[in-house]
C-alpha positions as CSV (number, residue, x, y, z in Angstrom):
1,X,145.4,-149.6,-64.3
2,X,144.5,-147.9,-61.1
3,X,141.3,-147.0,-62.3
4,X,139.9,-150.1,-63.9
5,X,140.6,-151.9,-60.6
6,X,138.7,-149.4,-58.7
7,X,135.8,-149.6,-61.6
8,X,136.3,-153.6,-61.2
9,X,136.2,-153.4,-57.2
10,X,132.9,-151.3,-57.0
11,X,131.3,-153.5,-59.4
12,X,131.8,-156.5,-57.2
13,X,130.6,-154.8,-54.3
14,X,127.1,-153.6,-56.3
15,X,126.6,-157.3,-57.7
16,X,127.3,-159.0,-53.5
17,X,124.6,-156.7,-52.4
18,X,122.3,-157.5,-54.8
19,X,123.2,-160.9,-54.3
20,X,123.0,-160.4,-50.5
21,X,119.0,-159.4,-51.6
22,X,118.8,-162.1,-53.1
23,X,119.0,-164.3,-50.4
24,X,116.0,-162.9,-48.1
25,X,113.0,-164.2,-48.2
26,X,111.2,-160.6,-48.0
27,X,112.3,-159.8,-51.5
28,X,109.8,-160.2,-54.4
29,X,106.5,-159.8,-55.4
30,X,103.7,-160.5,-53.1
31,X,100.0,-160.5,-54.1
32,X,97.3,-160.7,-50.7
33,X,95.2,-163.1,-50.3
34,X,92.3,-161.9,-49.1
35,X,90.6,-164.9,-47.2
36,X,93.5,-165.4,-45.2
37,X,93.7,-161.9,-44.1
38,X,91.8,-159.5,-41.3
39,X,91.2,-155.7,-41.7
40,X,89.2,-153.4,-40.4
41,X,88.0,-151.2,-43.0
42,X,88.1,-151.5,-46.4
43,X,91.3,-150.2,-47.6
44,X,93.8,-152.9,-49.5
45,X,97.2,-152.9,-50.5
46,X,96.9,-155.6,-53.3
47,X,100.1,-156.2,-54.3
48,X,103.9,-155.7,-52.5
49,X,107.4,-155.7,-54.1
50,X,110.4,-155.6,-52.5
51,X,113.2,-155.2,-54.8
52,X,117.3,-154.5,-54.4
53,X,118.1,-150.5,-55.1
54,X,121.7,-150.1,-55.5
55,X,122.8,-151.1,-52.1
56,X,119.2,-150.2,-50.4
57,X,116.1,-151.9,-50.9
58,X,112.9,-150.4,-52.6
59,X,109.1,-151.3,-51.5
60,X,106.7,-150.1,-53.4
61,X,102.9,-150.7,-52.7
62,X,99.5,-150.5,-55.0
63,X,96.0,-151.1,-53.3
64,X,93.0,-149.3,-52.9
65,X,92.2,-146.7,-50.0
66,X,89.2,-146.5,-47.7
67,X,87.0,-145.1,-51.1
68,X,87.9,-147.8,-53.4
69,X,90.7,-145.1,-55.4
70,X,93.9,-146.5,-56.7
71,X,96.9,-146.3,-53.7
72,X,100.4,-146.5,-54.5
73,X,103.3,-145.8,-52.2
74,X,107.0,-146.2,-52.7
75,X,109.6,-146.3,-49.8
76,X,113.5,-147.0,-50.6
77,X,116.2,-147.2,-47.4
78,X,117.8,-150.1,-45.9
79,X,115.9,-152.7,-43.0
80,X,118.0,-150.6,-40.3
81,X,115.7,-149.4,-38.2
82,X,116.2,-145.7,-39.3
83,X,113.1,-143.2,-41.1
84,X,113.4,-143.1,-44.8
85,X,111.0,-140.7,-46.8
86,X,108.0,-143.1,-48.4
87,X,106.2,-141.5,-51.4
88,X,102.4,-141.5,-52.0
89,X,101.0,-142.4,-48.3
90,X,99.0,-140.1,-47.0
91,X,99.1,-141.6,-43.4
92,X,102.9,-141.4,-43.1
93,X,105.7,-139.4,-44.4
94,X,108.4,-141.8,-43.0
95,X,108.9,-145.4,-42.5
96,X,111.4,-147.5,-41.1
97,X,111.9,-151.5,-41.2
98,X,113.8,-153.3,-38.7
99,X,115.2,-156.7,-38.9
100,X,114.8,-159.2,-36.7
101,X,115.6,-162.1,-38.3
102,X,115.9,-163.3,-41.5
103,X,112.1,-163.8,-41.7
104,X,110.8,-161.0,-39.9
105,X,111.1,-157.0,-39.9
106,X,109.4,-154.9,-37.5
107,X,108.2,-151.6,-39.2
108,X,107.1,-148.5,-38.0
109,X,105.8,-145.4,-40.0
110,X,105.5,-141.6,-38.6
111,X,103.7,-138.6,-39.7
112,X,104.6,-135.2,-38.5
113,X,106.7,-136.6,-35.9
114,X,104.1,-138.8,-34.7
115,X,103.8,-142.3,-34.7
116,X,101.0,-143.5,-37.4
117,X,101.2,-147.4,-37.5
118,X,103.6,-150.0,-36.2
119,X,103.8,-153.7,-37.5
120,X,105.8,-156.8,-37.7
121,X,106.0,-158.8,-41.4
122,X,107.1,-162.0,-40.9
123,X,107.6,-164.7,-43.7
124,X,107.0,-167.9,-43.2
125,X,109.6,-170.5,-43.5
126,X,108.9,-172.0,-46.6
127,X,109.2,-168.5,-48.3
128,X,105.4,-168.9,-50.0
129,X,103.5,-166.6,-47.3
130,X,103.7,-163.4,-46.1
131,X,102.2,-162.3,-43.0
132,X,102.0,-158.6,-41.4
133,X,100.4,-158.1,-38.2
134,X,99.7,-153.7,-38.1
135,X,98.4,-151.6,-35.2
136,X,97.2,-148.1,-35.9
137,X,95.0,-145.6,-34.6
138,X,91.6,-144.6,-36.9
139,X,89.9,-141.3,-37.3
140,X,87.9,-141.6,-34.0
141,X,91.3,-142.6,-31.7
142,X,90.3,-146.7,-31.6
143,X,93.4,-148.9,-32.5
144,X,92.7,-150.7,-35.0
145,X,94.9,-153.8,-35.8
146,X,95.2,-155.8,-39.5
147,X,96.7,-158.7,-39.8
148,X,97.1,-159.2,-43.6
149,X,98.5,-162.4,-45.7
150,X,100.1,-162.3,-49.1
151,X,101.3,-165.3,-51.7
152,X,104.5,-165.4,-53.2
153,X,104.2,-164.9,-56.9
């Protein structure tokens, strides 16, 4: 008996986190929108998912880089503010998300112990747009800020 309601209780904590997920607007699938967005260069990340993870959230990216090659990066932690590992970036080896509110996260990746790009991603209130405003530094030591929109698919 003992056992079944532990089984029973951890179940029910697994399904009000993803739940909890559920309910923020950053989660799902986001394709850019080009026209609406500003970048320097001509790397892309064409489509963003967020998506629950157990009790953590997973974000995983797919674009082009500065060459036109495929990109795709993967990053799962929680929106604590603390480094998780990310996957497949070349530019950072950690990333963390902050939240601020329940439309916005402030992000920051780091490379070698160094600070590569820091940003805030904000969705608007409807839920239907995305917005992430980056600053980074490029090859030749010029910041370089994007500001980048995706649609809610």
């Amino acid at each position: 008996m003992k056992t079944k309601t532990i089984a029973l209780t951890i179940s029910l904590v697994f399904v009000s986190v993803a739940l909890g997920f559920q309910d923020s607007p950053q989660m799902g699938t986001w394709k850019l929108n080009e026209a609406k967005s500003k970048f320097a260069g001509k790397a892309r990340n064409n489509t963003v998912v967020y998506e629950a993870a157990g009790d953590q959230i997973k974000v995983t990216v797919d674009g082009v880089d500065e060459n036109g090659a495929a990109v795709h990066h993967e990053w799962t932690g929680k929106f604590d503010g603390k480094e998780y590992p990310v996957t497949g970036d070349t530019s950072s080896e950690t990333r963390s998300y902050r939240m601020i509110d329940k439309h916005t996260l402030a992000l920051t990746a780091m490379k070698g112990g160094k600070q590569t790009l820091t940003g805030r991603i904000v969705v608007s209130a409807d839920g239907k747009t995305r917005t992430v405003t980056t600053t980074s530094t490029d090859a030749q030591g010029k910041k370089v800020t994007n500001v980048v929109v995706y649609d809610k698919q």
